[in-house]
C-alpha positions in Angstrom: 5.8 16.3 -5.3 9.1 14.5 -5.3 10.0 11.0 -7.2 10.7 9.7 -4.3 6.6 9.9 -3.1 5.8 9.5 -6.7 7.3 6.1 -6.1 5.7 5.6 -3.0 2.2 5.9 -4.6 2.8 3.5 -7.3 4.0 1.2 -4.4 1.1 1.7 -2.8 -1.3 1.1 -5.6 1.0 -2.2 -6.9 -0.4 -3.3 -3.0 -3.9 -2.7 -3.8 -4.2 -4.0 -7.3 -2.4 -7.5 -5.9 -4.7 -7.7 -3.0 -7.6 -7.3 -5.5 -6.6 -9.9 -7.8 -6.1 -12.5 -4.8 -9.3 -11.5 -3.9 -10.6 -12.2 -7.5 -9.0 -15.3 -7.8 -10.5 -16.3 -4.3 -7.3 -16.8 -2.5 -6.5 -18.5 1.1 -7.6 -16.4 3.5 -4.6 -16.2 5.4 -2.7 -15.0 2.6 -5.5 -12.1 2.2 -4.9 -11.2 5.8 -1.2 -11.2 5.2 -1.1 -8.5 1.9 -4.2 -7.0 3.7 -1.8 -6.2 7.0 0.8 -5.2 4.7 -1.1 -2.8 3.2 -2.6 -1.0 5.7 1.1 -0.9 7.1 2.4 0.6 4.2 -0.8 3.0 3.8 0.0 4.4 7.5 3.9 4.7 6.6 2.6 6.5 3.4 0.7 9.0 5.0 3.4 9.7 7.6 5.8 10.2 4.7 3.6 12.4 2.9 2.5 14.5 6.0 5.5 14.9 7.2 6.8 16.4 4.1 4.0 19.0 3.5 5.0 19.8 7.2 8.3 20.3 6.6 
């Protein structure tokens, strides 16, 4: 694995710990649907990242 997906997977867990602390601290719901979109964005940009490097 490179750094550059190394980076991508703390990126991508960075998303998930924030959107579970908003959801801790009971945040507005439209900001949870926000960081919510955002990360299943980034988790489908991810995977395309990653499988198109083990395709390669």
């Amino acid at each position: 694995m490179t750094y550059c997906s190394v980076d991508w997977m703390k990126i991508s867990k960075a998303l998930d710990r924030t959107y579970e602390c908003l959801v801790q601290q009971n945040a507005d719901d439209e900001h949870l649907k926000q960081i919510e979109a955002a990360k299943n964005m980034w988790k489908q940009a991810f995977t395309y990242r990653i499988s198109s490097t083990l395709k390669a």
